[in-house]
C-alpha positions as CSV (number, residue, x, y, z in Angstrom):
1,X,111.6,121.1,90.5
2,X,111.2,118.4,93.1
3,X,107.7,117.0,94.2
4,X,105.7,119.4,96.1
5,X,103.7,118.2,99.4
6,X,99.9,117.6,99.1
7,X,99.6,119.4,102.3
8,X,101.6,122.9,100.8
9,X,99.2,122.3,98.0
10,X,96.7,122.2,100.4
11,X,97.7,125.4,102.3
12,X,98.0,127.3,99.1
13,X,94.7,126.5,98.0
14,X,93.0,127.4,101.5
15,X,95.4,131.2,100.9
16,X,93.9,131.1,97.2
17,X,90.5,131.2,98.6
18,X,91.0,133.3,101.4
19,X,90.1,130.7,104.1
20,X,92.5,130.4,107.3
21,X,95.5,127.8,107.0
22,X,94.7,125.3,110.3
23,X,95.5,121.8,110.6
24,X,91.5,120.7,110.3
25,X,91.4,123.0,107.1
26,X,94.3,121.6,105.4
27,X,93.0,118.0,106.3
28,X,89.8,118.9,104.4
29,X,91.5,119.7,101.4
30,X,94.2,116.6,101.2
31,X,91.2,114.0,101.9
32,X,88.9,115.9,99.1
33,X,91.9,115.0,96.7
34,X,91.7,111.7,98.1
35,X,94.6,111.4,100.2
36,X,94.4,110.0,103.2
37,X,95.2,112.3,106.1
38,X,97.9,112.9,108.7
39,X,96.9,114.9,111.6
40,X,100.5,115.4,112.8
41,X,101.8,116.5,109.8
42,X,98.8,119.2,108.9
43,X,99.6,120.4,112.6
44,X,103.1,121.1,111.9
45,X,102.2,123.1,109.0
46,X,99.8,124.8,110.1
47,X,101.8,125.9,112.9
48,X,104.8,127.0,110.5
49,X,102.8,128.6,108.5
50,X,100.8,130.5,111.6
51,X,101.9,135.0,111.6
52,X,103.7,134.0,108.0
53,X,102.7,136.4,105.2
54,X,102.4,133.9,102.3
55,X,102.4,136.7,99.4
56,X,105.9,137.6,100.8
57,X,107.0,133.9,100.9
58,X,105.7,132.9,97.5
59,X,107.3,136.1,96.0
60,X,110.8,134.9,96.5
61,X,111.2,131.5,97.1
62,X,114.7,131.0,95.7
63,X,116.4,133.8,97.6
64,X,115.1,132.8,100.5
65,X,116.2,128.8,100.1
66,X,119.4,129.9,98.7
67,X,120.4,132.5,101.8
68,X,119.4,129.6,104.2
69,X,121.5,127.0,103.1
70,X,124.5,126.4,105.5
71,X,127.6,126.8,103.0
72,X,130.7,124.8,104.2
73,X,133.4,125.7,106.2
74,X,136.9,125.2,105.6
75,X,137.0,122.5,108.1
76,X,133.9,120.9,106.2
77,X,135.4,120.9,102.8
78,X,138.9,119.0,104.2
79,X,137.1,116.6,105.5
80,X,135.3,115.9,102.1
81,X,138.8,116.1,100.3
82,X,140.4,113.3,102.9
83,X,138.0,110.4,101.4
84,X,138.6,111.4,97.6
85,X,142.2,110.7,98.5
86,X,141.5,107.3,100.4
87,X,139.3,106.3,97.6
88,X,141.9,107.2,95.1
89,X,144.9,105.3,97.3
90,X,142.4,101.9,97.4
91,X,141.7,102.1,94.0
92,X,145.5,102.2,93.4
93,X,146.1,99.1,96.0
94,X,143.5,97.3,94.2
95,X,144.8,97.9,90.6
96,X,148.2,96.9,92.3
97,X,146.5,93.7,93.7
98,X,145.0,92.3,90.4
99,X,148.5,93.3,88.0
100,X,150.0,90.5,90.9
101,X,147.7,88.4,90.0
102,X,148.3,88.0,86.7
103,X,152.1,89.3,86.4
């Protein structure tokens, strides 16, 4: 698992506790942990967070990260397949260019 924010941290504890999730409560915790505060980004959260039912969200994570996620289109995946080909055509050029070299 990848690192989590200070400020999710932060609005889990204030759910924990029972305490409402806003932007001046979730400063409070990250600066008692002795991080140095953003306003902007506590706003944003707090915001996100704002209506959201936290049990629900906590409950399945994974599902919902995993529903979300764009998957490619066809279109997409050619256009990933075109550059695997160039690189394998310059990598042949350059093998090419050194065997001249020393043929």
């Amino acid at each position: 698992m990848g690192k989590v924010d200070a400020y999710v941290h932060a609005a889990l504890i204030l759910h924990s506790a029972g305490k409402e999730i806003t932007a001046e409560n979730i400063l409070a915790v990250v600066k008692a942990a002795g991080i140095e505060g953003d306003e902007a980004k506590a706003k944003v959260l707090a915001e996100a967070l704002k209506g959201q039912n936290i049990e629900e969200l906590l409950e399945a994570p994974v599902v919902a990260v995993s529903q979300a996620a764009p998957q490619p289109t066809q279109q997409e995946e050619k256009k990933e397949e075109k550059p695997q080909e160039d690189e394998k055509k310059s990598e042949e050029e350059a093998a090419a260019g050194l065997a001249g070299l020393f043929g």
